[in-house]
N, C-alpha and C positions, 0 to 999 in steps of 0.2 A: 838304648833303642829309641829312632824314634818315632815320634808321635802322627798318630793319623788324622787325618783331617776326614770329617763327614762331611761330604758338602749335601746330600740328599738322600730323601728315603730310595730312591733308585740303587739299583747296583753298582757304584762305579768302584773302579778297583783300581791299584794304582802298580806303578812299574816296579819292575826286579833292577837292580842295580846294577845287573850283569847285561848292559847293554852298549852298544858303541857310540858316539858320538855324530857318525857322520849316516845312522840311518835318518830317513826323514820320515819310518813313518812310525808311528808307535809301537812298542810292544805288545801283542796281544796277551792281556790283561787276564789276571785270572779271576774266573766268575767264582768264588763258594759256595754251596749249594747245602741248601738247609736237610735236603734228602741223603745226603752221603754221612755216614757215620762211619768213625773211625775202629778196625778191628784190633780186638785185645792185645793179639799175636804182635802185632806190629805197632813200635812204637810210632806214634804221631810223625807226618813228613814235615821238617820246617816249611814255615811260611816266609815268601821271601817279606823283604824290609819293604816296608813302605818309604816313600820320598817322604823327606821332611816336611813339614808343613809350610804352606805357601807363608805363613808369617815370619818365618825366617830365611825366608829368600833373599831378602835385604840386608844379610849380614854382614858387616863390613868387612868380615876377614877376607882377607885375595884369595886365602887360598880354597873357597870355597864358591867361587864366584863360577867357574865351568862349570859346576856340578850344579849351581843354582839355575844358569841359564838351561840347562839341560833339563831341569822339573819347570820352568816355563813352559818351553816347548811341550815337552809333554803333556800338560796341564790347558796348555791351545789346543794341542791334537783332540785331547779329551772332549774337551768343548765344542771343538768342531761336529766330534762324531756323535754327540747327545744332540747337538742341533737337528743334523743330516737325518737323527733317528723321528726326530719330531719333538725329544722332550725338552719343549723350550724353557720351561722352568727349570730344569738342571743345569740347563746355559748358561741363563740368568742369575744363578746361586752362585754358580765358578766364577762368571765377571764380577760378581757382588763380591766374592772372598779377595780375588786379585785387588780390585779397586780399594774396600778396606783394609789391604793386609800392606799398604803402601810399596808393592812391584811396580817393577817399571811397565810401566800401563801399555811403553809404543814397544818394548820387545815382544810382548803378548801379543799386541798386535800382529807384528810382524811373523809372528809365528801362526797366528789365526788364519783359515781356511776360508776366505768368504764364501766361494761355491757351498759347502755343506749349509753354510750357516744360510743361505738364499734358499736353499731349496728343503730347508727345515722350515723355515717362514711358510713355504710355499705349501706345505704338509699339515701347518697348522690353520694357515687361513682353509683349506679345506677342510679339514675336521671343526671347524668354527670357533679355533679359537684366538677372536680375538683380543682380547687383554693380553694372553701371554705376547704375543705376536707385539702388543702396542710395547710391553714390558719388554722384552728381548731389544728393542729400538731407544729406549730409556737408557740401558743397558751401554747399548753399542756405540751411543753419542758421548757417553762419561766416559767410552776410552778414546775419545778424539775422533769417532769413526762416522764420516756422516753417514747416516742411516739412510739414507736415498739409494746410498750406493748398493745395498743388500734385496731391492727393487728393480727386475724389467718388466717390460712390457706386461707380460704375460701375469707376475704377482700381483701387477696394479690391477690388473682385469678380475683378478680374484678378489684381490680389497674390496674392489669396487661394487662385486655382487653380494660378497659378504653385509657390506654396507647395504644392501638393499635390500637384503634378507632381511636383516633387522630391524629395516624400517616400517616391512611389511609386517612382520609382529607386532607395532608399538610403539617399540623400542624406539623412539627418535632422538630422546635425552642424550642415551649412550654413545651412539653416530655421531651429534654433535661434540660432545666431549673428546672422543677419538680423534673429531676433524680437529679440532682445535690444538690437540695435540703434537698432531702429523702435520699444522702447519707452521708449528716451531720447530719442525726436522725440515723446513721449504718444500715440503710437498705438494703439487700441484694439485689444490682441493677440488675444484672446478671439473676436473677428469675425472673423480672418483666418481661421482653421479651428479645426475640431475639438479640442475638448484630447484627445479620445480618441485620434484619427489619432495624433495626434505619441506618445502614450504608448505604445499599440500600434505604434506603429515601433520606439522605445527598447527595447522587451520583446521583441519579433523579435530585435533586436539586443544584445541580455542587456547593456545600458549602462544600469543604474540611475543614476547620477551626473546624465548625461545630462538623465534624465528630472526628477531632482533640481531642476537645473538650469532646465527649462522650466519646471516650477511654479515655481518662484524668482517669475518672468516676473508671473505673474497674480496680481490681488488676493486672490486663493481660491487662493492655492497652497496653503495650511494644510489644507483639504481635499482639493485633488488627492494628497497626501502619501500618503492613506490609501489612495486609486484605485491608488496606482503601487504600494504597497507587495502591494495585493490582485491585481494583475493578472500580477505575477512568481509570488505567488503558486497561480495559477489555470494558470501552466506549470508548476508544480513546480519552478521556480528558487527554493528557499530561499536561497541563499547571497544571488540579486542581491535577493532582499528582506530580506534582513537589512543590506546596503549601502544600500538604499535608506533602511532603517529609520534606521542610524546617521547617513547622511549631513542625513536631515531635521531631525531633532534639533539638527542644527548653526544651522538657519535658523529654531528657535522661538523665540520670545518668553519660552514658558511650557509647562506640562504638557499636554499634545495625547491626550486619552480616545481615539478617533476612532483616532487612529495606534496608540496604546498595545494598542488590543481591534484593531485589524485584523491587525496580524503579529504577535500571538497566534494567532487564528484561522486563518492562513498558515502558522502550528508545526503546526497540529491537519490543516489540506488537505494539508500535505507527508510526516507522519506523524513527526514529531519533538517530541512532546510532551515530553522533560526541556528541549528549546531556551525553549518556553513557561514553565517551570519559573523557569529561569534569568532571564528576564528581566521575569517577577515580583518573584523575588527582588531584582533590581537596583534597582527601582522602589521598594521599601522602602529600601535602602540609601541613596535619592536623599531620602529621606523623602515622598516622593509618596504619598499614600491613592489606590487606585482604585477608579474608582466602581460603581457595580452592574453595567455593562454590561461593564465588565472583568472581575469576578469571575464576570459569566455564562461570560464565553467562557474562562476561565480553566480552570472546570470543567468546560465543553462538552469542550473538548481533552482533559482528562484525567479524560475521565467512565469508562474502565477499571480505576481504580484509586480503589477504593471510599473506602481509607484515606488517600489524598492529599483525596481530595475532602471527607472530613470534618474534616482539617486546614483547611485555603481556608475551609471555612461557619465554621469556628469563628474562625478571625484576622479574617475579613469580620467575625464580631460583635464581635471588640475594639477593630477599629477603629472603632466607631460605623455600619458601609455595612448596611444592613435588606432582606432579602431581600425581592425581588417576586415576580411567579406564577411566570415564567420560572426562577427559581431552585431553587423546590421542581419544577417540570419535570426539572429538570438532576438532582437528587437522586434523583427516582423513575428516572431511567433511568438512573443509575450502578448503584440497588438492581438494578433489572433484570439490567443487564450482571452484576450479581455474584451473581445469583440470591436475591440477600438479599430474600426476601417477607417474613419477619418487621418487616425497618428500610423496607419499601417502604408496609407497612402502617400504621407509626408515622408515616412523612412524610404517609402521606391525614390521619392523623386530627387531626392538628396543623394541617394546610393547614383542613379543613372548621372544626374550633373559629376559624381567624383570619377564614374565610369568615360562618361565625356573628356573629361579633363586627364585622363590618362590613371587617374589612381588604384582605382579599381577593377576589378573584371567581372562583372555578374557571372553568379555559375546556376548549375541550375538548382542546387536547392532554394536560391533569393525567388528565382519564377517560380520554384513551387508552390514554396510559405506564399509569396502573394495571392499566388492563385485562389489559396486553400482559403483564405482572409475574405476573398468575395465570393467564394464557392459557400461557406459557411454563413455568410448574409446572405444568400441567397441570389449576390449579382451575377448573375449569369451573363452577364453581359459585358462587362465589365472582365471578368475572368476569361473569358476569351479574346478581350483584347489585349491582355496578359499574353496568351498563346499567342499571338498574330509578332508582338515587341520579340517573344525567344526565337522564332523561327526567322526575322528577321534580323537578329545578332548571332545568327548561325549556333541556336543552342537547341537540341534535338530535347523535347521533352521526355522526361521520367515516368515509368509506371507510376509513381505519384501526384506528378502534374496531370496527366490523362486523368487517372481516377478523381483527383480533383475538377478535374473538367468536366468528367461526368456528372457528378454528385452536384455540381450547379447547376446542372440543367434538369435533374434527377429531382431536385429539391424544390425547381422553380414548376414542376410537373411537365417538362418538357421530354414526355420519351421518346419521340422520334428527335428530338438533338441531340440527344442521351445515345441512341445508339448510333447516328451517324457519326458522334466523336470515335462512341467506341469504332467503329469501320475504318476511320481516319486512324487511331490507333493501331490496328493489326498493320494499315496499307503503310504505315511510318515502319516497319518491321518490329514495333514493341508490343513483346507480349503482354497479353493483361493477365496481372494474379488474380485469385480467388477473391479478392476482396471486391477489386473492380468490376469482375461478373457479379458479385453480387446484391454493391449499390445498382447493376443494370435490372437484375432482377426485381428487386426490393421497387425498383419505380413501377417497374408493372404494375405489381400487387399495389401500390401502393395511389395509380389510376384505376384500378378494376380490372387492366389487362390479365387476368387470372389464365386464361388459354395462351396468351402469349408468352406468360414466364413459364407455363410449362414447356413449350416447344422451343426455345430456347437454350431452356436445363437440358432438354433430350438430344440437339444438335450440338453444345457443347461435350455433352456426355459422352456424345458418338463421335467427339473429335473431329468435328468439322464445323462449318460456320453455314450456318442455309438463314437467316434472318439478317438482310443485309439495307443499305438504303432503297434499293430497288433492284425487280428481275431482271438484270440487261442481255436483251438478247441481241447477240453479236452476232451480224452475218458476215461471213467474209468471204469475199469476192476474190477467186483467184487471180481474175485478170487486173482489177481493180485494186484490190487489197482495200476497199472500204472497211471499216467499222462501224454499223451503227446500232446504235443503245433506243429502247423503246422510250426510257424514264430520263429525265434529267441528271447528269451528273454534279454532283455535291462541286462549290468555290474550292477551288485547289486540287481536285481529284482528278487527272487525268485520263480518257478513256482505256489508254495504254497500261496505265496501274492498273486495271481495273483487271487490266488480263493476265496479271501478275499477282491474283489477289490470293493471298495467304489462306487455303483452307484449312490448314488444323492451326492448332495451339495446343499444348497442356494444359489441362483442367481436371483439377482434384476437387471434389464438391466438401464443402465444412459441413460441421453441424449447423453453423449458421444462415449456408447454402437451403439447409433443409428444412429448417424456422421458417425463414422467406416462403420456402415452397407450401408449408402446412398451413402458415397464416392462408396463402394464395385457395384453401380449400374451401372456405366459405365456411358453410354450417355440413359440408361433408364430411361426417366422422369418421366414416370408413376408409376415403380416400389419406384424409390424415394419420390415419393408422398405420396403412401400408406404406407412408412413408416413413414413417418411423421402425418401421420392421426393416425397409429398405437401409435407410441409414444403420442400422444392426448389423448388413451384413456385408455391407463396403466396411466394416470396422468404426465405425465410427458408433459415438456413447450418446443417446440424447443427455441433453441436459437440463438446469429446471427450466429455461426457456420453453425446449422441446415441450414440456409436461405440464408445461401452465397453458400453452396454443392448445394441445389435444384438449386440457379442462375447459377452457374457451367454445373451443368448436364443439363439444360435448353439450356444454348450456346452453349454449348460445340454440340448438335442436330442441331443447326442451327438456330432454333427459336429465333432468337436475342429481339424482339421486347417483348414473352413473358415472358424475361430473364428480361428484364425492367421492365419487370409491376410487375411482382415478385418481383423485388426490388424495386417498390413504391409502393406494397400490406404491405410492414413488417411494415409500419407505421401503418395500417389499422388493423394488429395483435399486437400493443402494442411494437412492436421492432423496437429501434431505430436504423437504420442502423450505425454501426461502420465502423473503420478501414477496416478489413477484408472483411464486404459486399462491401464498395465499390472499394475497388482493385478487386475483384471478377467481380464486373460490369464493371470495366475501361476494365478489363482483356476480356471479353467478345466483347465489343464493339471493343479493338483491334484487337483483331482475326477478328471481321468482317469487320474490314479495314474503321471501323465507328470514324476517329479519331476525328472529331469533338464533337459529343456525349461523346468521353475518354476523352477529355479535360475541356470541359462543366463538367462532372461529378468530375473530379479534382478540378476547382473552387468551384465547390457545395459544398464539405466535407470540404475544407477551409473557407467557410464562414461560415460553422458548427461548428468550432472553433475542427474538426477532424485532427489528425495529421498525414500525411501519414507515412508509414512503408517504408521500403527498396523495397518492393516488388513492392508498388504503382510507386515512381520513377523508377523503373527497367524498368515495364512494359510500359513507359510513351514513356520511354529516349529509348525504343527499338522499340518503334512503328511504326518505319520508317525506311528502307531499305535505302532509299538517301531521299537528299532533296529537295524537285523543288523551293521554295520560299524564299523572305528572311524570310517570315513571321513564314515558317514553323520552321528556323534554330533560332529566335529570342524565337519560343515559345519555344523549344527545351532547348534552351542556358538559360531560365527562370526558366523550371525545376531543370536543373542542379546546377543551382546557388539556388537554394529553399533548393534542397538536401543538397547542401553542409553546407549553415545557417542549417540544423537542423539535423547536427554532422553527416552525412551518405558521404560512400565513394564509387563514382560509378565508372561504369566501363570506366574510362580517353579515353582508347586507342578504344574503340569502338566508342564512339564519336566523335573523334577526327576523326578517318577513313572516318566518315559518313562529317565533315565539312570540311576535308581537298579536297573530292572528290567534293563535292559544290564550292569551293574555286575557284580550278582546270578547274571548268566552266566556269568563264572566259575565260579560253586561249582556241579558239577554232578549232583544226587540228593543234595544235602546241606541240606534245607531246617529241620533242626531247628533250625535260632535264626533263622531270617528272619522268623518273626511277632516276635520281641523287638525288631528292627529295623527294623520292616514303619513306611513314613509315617508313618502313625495315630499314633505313638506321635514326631512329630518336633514339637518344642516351640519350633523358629525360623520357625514361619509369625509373619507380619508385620510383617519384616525390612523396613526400606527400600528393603533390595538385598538379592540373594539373592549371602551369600558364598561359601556352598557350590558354586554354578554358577562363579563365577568364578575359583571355587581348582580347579576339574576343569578349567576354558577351559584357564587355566596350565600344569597340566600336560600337557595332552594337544597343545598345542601346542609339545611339546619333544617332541628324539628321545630314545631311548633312551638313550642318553649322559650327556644333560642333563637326564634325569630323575629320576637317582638318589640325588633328597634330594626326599622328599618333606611337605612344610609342610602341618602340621594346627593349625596356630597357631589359637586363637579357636573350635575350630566343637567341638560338641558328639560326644558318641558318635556317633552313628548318622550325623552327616556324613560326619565322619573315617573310616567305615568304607567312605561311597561313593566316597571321594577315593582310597583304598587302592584299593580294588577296581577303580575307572576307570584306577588307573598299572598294576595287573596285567594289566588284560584288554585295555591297550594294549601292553605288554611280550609276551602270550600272541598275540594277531593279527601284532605285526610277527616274530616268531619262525617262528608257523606259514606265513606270507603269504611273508616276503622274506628266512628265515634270519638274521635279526638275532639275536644273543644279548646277554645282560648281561654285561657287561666287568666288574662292580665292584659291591661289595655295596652296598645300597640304605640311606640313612638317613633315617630317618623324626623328625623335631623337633616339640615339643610346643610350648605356652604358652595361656596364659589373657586372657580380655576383662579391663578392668579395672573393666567392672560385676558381674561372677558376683562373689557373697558370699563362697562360702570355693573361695579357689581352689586350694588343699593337696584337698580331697577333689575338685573337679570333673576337675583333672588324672591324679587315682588313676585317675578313671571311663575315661577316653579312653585312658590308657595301657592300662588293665587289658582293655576292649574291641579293642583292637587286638591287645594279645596272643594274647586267646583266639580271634579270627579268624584270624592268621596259623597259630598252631601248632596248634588244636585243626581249624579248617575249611580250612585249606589243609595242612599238617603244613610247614609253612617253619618253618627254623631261625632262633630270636629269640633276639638278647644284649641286654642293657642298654651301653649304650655313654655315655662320661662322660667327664670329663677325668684322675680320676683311678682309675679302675678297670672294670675287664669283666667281668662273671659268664660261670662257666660255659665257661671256654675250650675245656676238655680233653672237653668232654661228645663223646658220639659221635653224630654228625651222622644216622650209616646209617638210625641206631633209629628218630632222630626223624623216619624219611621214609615210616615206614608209616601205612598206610590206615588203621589203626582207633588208637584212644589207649593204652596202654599203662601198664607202672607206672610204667617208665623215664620217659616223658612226663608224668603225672600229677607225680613228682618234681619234674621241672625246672620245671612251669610254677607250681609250690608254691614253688619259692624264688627263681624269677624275680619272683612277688608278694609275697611278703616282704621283697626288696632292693627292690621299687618301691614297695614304703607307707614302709620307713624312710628314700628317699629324699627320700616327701614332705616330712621334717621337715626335709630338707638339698634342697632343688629346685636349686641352683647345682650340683650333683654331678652330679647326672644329669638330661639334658635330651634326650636322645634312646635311639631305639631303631636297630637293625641289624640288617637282612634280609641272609644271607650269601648271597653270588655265587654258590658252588659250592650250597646247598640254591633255588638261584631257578631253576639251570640245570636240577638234576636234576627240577622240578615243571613246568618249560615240556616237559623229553624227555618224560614220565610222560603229560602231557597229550595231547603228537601224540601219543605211542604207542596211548592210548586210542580217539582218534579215526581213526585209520587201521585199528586192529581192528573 
């Protein structure tokens, strides 16, 4: 008997021998059924024979070669109708047994049913299975069959949703795998779905390789390259577009512009312009030239850095790469960003000579960027003759150029040219956006026009235009047909325009719209309010601008207190106060002379990890007319040194005015030498840094203990005499305040910059002015103190402690200056002076005694 073959746990059964040759279609098969049992009575029915097994189908003997070909067919049929059922896996087993059981693979064929086998496919991609489906096609190509052909129309449309189902899951790995497979059967991948789909999957899933990977797939991978690289960058994943970058690279042929200008321009979206740098540079290295579209975006990227960008135009001209319009574009708005109007002016006048000469065509972003170049200086004049060159090259300006035209004349305070451009603008047919209303506005407010930008905003709102350059009242004459205007018509405006003049436009007001209007409220809090309720209910969110004007306008009334709680309600509206709100708050609380509160709220935005602004320390460092306390000049001197760690440059000489006049406090009804050392006469204004501020931070951030060596290294007379003065009149407060005394005589060390020319007389000067400050305006006792000798040991201390100067003092301070000039010719001898302990103590008793009488 022979032997059965299992090809699967399914039921397939196999034929009866008692069949003819020339039917074509199978014998129907008999199913066994595990429910039927056989009765006692009867013996068991035979079962017919089963076909031999497909591995002996190959038998050489002849005579069994019909009967072979006949369990083929059969064995096709079978397969056909497991497909046609849907069970592709049973399919799959039978062409699996054929192919290992070494049958003729093309009689199978030939006997194979494709119709079942398509619309088994078509059963399974509906049921969602596609692996079996991908495996039935594995299958179908090892028997010589292209698997395309098991594919119309209609199955691909089903692949292709299947595929898309799965990518909506996640699943994008397995899509790709699939495609990659179907397109070594030439399946046309591109049809099955979107190449976006699958990229925007991969970018969901930060898997550039991935994405790599899929373009691999398509004849236009070379251009997808640049898609995937710009679409990581369009999340701000530089990193997975730089993998993307390197990984494409791997699958060129050749130098790819396209990929090279896209994750550049992906340096410049992400804000990493040296990454652009760098991989410039590399592209030289590779000896690659790039082409003008590269050097556009090269320079786009690092159009902030006016001096890289004229490095780039100058290597583009060595390499032979010849600037297009777009180039000198790039050039005008680097000038711009660097305020460079002189080199902004040079790039017009070179651009118009190549424009003359045929090379060129000005378009209108070149008149924009110029415009915006002297709109941004302020030349309003100038920018308009900008305007006068486009309309006489027949080039209609841009909502940018207007609004640039505006914003010159906006900035120069000019609001009536400010709005007769705008007029010119509507009468040209270009509408203005929201931004250009609202540099028109922002001039109102920003002349006092406060009733004009409201009616304005209200005639906008209302979609119509009623503030115009003048009411022209047109009579018209039927006989005549005159026109005539009570008001002059505006150069270029024709009376005829005038009667053609655009009453609406679209206008969507911003939040920013709203800012403008709020500032425009004064000290009206209420009015500012309801604007802000207004803005609520056109949908629009204040933001912290909105919330810092209402605290503004809040203080600015007097209402201090509800100017606070407005700035702890913005947490209560979802708005985290920023920078701006609370300089607004400090600002408020200073005006009401609330500096504790301003300083309180300065720690608070620092432990918010807020950074202050210019504005913050301005407001901080100005809060104070003079200063009564050390505490007040320590907190003071805290700020300034905060500013100066985080790169801001304040104002030195106002400071200094405010510590030098504290200093001063000390000496009290002693002002005969304070005009010799009054500001006026201080010769380190325009120091980079003010060292003088910073050698007083130092010391006054020490206690008494630690501060009895006091460093006048570098600064001139009249410093070193504020720096002295700030460690006494820190030593005089914590004595009178908390009983502290000096433990230990005080040393005071000299030295010179080493730009001062002769530095033997400039160290006379600062020694010699210290002297006479200590002994003649304070009466403290002063030694020269050195390594190898002391003046004056034995002298009597009592004498030198009187109020008025004497001979005995005249004496000493005569040959105290005598031993400090002949020191100058020996400076390694002596390099310091010494304020004695016991004459420091007896001028701090002297002074509370004063003060207590």
């Amino acid at each position: 008997m022979r032997e059965l073959v299992i090809l699967s746990y399914s039921s397939i059964a196999t034929p009866s021998h008692n069949h003819h040759h020339h039917n074509h279609n199978p014998i129907k098969p008999f199913k066994p059924t595990t429910t039927t049992k056989l009765s006692p009575s009867k013996p068991p029915q035979p079962q017919p024979q089963p076909p031999p097994p497909i591995s002996t189908l190959n038998s050489p003997s002849p005579l069994l070669s019909s009967r072979h070909t006949l369990h083929l067919k059969y064995y096709a049929n079978l397969a056909s109708k497991l497909a046609e059922q849907g069970k592709l896996q049973d399919f799959a087993m039978i062409v699996e047994t054929v192919i290992v059981s070494g049958a003729d693979a093309s009689q199978f064929v030939s006997e194979l049913s494709v119709e079942p086998v398509a619309k088994g496919i078509s059963v399974g991609l509906r049921e969602g299975k596609v692996r079996s489906v991908i495996e039935v096609l594995r299958k179908v190509e090892q028997l010589g069959v292209a698997p395309l052909k098991l594919f119309d129309g209609s199955t691909m449309e089903l692949l292709g949703n299947e595929f898309y189902r799965i990518v909506q899951c996640g699943k994008v790995e397995e899509v790709v795998e699939f495609m990659e497979i179907l397109a070594g059967f030439r399946f046309s991948i591109k049809e099955l779905l979107k190449s976006s789909d699958i990229i925007r999957a991969c970018v969901d899933k930060r898997n550039p390789k991935l994405a790599v990977r899929y373009a691999c797939i398509l004849p236009y991978g070379h251009i997808l390259f640049s898609t995937i690289i710009h679409e990581f960058g369009k999340k701000g994943d530089l990193v997975s577009a730089l993998t993307a970058y390197e990984a494409s690279k791997q699958h060129l042929t050749g130098p790819n512009m396209y990929v090279y200008r896209t994750i550049i321009d992906v340096c410049g979206l992400c804000g990493d312009f040296m990454k652009s740098r760098y991989i410039y540079e590399d592209l030289l290295k590779q000896k690659i030239t790039p082409n003008i579209y590269v050097f556009n975006s090269l320079m786009n990227v690092n159009a902030h850095d006016l001096s890289y960008i004229l490095h780039v135009h100058k290597n583009m001209r060595k390499l032979g790469v010849m600037e297009d319009m777009a180039s000198y574009n790039i050039l005008l708005k680097a000038c711009c960003l660097a305020g460079r109007v002189d080199m902004a002016q040079d790039v017009y006048m070179e651009v118009q000579h190549l424009e003359s000469t045929g090379v060129l065509k000005l378009d209108v972003f070149t008149y924009s960027t110029i415009v915006k170049v002297f709109a941004d200086a302020k030349l309003w004049q100038m920018a308009l003759h900008i305007k006068e060159d486009m309309l006489s090259a027949g080039v209609a300006p841009n909502t940018v150029a207007w609004s640039s035209l505006i914003r010159a004349c906006a900035n120069a305070g000019l609001v009536e040219r400010a709005i007769q451009l705008f007029d010119e603008m509507l009468l040209a047919g270009c509408e203005p956006n929201t931004q250009c209303c609202n540099i028109l506005l922002d001039a109102c407010v920003e002349t006092c026009q406060f009733d004009r930008a409201f009616r304005l905003f209200q005639s906008w709102k209302g979609g119509r235009v009623s503030e115009t350059i003048g009411e022209c009242n047109i009579n018209l004459n039927a006989e005549q047909g005159d026109k005539n205007c009570s008001t002059s018509v505006p150069t270029g405006i024709s009376t005829s325009c005038l009667l053609n003049y655009p009453r609406k436009f679209p206008f969507t007001p911003t939040t920013a719209t709203y800012n403008i209007l709020m500032k425009a409220c004064g000290t009206d809090y209420y009015r500012a309010r309801a604007l802000m309720n207004e803005m609520k209910v056109v949908g629009l969110s204040p933001n912290h601008i909105s919330w810092s004007i209402l605290i503004d306008i809040c203080g600015g009334s007097g209402n201090v207190e509800d100017a606070i709680r407005i700035f702890r309600y913005m947490l209560g509206a979802g708005i985290q106060p920023d920078v701006i709100a609370y300089t607004t708050a400090i600002k408020v609380c200073v005006e009401s002379e609330n500096l504790k509160l301003a300083f309180s709220l300065f720690e608070e935005m620092k432990n918010y990890q807020i950074r202050p602004n210019m504005v913050t320390y301005n407001t901080l460092l100005r809060a104070r007319s003079r200063y009564g306390s050390l505490d007040e000049v320590q907190q003071c001197l805290s700020v300034y040194q905060d500013m100066r760690r985080a790169g801001y440059k304040p104002n030195d000489y106002y400071l200094e005015e405010l510590i030098e006049e504290w200093c001063e406090g000390v000496i009290q009804d002693n002002n005969q030498n304070k005009e010799e050392f009054s500001s006026c006469n201080k010769t380190y204004l325009g120091r980079p840094q003010s060292l003088l501020l910073e050698k007083i931070a130092m010391h006054l951030q020490k206690s008494n203990s630690e501060s009895l060596t006091i460093d006048l290294k570098e600064l001139t007379k009249v410093e070193a005499r504020i720096v002295v003065l700030a460690v006494l009149r820190m030593f005089k407060e914590n004595y009178h305040t908390h009983g502290h005394s000096v433990k230990d005589d005080i040393l005071i060390t000299f030295g010179v910059s080493k730009a001062v020319t002769d530095p033997a007389t400039h160290n006379f000067e600062v020694k010699s002015a210290i002297i006479k400050l200590l002994q003649d305006e304070l009466g403290l006792e002063v030694l020269l103190a050195g390594p190898k000798n002391a003046l004056n040991k034995k002298t009597n201390s009592e004498s030198l402690l009187a109020s008025d100067l004497n001979f005995e003092q005249l004496t000493r301070r005569k040959s105290l200056l005598t031993e400090l000039e002949s020191s100058t010719r020996r400076p390694d001898v002596v390099q310091r002076l010494k304020v004695t302990r016991k004459s420091l103590q007896y001028w701090l008793q002297r002074r509370l005694g004063a003060i207590r009488r």
